[in-house]
N, C-alpha and C positions, 0 to 999 in steps of 0.2 A: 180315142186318145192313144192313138196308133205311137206316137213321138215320145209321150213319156214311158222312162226304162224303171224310173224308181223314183219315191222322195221321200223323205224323211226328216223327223224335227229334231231339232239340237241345243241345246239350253246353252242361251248366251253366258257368256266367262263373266258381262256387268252384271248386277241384281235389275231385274225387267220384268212386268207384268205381261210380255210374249215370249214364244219362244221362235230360234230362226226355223222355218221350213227348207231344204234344200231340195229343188229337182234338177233330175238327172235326165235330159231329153238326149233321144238317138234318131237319126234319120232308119223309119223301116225299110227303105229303099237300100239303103248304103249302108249298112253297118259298121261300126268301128271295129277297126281290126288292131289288136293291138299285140306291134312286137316290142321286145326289145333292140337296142340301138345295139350295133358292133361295138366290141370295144376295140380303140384305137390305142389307148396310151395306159399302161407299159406294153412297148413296142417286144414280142417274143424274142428272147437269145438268137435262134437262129436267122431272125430278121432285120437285127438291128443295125448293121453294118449297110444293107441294101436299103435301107430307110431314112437311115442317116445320108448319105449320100445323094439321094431321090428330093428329100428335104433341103440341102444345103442347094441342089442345083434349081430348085424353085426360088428360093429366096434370090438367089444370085439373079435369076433371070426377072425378079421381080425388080429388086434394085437398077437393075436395067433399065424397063420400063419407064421406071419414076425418073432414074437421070436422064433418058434423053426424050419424056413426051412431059410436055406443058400440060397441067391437070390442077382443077382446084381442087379444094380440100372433099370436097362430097364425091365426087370420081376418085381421087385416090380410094376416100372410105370406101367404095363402091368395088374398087380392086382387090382392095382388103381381105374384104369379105370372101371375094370368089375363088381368091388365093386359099386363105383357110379352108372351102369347103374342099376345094381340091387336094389340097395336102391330106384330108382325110381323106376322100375315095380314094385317092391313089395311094394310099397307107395303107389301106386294106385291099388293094390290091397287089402292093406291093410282097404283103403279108402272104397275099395266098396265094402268090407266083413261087415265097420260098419254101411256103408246105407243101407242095406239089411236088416243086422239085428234090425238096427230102424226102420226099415220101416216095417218090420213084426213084430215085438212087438208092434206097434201103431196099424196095423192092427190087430191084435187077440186083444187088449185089445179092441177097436171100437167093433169087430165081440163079443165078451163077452157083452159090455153092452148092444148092440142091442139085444143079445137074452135073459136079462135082460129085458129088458125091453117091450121084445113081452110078457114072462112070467107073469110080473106082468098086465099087459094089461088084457092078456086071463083071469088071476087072477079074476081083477075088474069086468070085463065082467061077472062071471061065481058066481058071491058073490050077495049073497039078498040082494037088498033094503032095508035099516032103516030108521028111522024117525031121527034116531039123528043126522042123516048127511046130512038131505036136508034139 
Protein backbone atom coordinates (compact mmCIF):
# COMPACT_ATOMS: atom_id res chain seq x y z
CA UNK A 1 0.00 0.00 0.00
CA UNK A 2 2.75 2.15 -1.30
CA UNK A 3 -0.13 5.03 -2.48
CA UNK A 4 -1.86 5.56 0.67
CA UNK A 5 -0.22 8.63 2.77
CA UNK A 6 -3.11 8.49 5.54
CA UNK A 7 -6.90 8.00 6.25
CA UNK A 8 -8.90 8.75 8.68
CA UNK A 9 -12.62 8.57 10.21
CA UNK A 10 -14.77 11.69 10.62
CA UNK A 11 -18.19 11.73 12.25
CA UNK A 12 -20.71 12.94 9.80
CA UNK A 13 -22.45 16.47 10.84
CA UNK A 14 -26.28 14.06 10.04
CA UNK A 15 -27.13 11.57 13.02
CA UNK A 16 -25.78 8.02 11.04
CA UNK A 17 -25.06 4.51 12.19
CA UNK A 18 -21.43 5.11 10.05
CA UNK A 19 -18.85 7.22 10.13
CA UNK A 20 -17.10 8.87 6.92
CA UNK A 21 -13.54 7.31 6.22
CA UNK A 22 -11.23 9.76 4.30
CA UNK A 23 -7.99 8.63 2.45
CA UNK A 24 -5.31 10.51 1.41
CA UNK A 25 -3.53 8.74 -1.61
CA UNK A 26 0.08 10.05 -2.93
CA UNK A 27 1.87 8.82 -5.99
CA UNK A 28 5.34 7.27 -4.33
CA UNK A 29 6.93 7.89 -7.66
CA UNK A 30 5.97 11.76 -7.75
CA UNK A 31 5.56 13.22 -4.67
CA UNK A 32 3.34 16.41 -3.92
CA UNK A 33 5.19 19.17 -3.50
CA UNK A 34 3.61 21.80 -2.14
CA UNK A 35 4.20 25.52 -2.47
CA UNK A 36 2.56 28.47 -2.01
CA UNK A 37 1.21 30.75 -4.90
CA UNK A 38 2.88 34.35 -5.32
CA UNK A 39 1.04 36.90 -4.29
CA UNK A 40 -0.16 39.06 -7.03
CA UNK A 41 -2.61 41.56 -5.73
CA UNK A 42 -1.87 44.34 -3.57
CA UNK A 43 0.41 45.13 -6.22
CA UNK A 44 3.84 46.70 -3.97
CA UNK A 45 4.19 50.78 -3.81
CA UNK A 46 7.11 50.77 -5.56
CA UNK A 47 5.45 48.66 -8.42
CA UNK A 48 2.37 49.94 -8.95
CA UNK A 49 2.90 52.65 -11.46
CA UNK A 50 5.00 49.96 -13.80
CA UNK A 51 1.89 47.45 -13.35
CA UNK A 52 -0.57 49.64 -13.90
CA UNK A 53 0.65 50.60 -17.00
CA UNK A 54 1.83 46.81 -18.28
CA UNK A 55 -1.88 46.00 -17.28
CA UNK A 56 -3.73 48.89 -19.23
CA UNK A 57 -1.46 48.05 -22.44
CA UNK A 58 -2.69 44.26 -22.33
CA UNK A 59 -6.11 45.15 -22.02
CA UNK A 60 -5.75 47.71 -24.79
CA UNK A 61 -4.11 45.13 -27.02
CA UNK A 62 -6.65 42.62 -25.99
CA UNK A 63 -9.54 44.95 -27.11
CA UNK A 64 -7.73 44.97 -30.19
CA UNK A 65 -7.89 41.48 -30.83
CA UNK A 66 -11.68 41.19 -30.13
CA UNK A 67 -12.44 44.25 -32.69
CA UNK A 68 -10.84 43.31 -35.50
CA UNK A 69 -10.79 39.03 -35.39
CA UNK A 70 -14.17 37.30 -35.81
CA UNK A 71 -14.41 34.81 -32.73
CA UNK A 72 -17.34 33.05 -31.13
CA UNK A 73 -18.01 33.15 -27.74
CA UNK A 74 -15.72 29.93 -26.41
CA UNK A 75 -12.55 31.46 -28.22
CA UNK A 76 -13.02 34.70 -26.81
CA UNK A 77 -13.44 32.73 -23.34
CA UNK A 78 -10.56 30.96 -24.42
CA UNK A 79 -8.58 34.36 -24.86
CA UNK A 80 -9.79 35.39 -21.57
CA UNK A 81 -8.41 33.13 -19.77
CA UNK A 82 -4.94 33.31 -21.28
CA UNK A 83 -5.04 37.03 -21.01
CA UNK A 84 -5.59 36.74 -17.10
CA UNK A 85 -2.89 34.08 -16.79
CA UNK A 86 -0.56 36.51 -18.32
CA UNK A 87 -1.44 39.51 -16.68
CA UNK A 88 -0.29 37.53 -13.64
CA UNK A 89 3.15 36.06 -14.81
CA UNK A 90 3.82 39.27 -16.05
CA UNK A 91 2.81 41.01 -12.73
CA UNK A 92 5.17 39.12 -11.04
CA UNK A 93 7.49 39.91 -13.18
CA UNK A 94 6.98 43.02 -13.60
CA UNK A 95 7.26 43.10 -9.61
CA UNK A 96 10.57 41.74 -9.58
CA UNK A 97 12.02 43.86 -12.48
CA UNK A 98 11.22 46.86 -9.94
CA UNK A 99 12.83 45.10 -6.77
CA UNK A 100 15.93 44.66 -8.52
CA UNK A 101 16.05 47.71 -9.85
CA UNK A 102 15.54 49.27 -6.32
CA UNK A 103 17.55 47.22 -4.79
CA UNK A 104 20.41 48.08 -7.01
CA UNK A 105 19.94 51.63 -7.09
CA UNK A 106 20.02 51.61 -3.15
CA UNK A 107 23.05 49.46 -3.48
CA UNK A 108 25.21 51.69 -5.87
CA UNK A 109 24.16 54.87 -4.27
CA UNK A 110 25.33 52.95 -0.43
CA UNK A 111 28.61 51.57 -2.67
CA UNK A 112 29.05 55.68 -3.84
CA UNK A 113 28.90 57.06 -0.51
CA UNK A 114 30.98 54.53 1.12
CA UNK A 115 33.69 55.21 -1.39
CA UNK A 116 33.03 58.86 -0.44
CA UNK A 117 33.60 58.47 2.29
CA UNK A 118 36.94 56.23 2.36
CA UNK A 119 37.99 59.36 0.14
CA UNK A 120 37.51 61.99 2.34
CA UNK A 121 38.91 59.80 5.32
CA UNK A 122 42.22 59.06 3.33
CA UNK A 123 41.84 62.88 2.70
CA UNK A 124 41.84 63.85 6.47
CA UNK A 125 44.38 61.27 7.15
CA UNK A 126 46.79 62.72 4.52
CA UNK A 127 46.17 66.82 5.51
CA UNK A 128 48.60 68.71 8.20
CA UNK A 129 47.83 69.42 11.45
CA UNK A 130 46.69 73.34 12.34
CA UNK A 131 46.39 74.89 15.27
CA UNK A 132 43.08 76.45 14.39
CA UNK A 133 41.44 73.14 14.48
CA UNK A 134 42.50 71.70 17.79
Amino acid sequence: MPWVAAWNKVQLAADSDHQETKLHVRSPDDPIRVKRPARIHPVPDYAADAVNTMITNLLDDFTQQLRTQEMDAVAAAGRWEKLKASVARRTRLCVRDRRRALRNTLKQKLTRLVRQQQRLAAQQAEAPLTGRYH
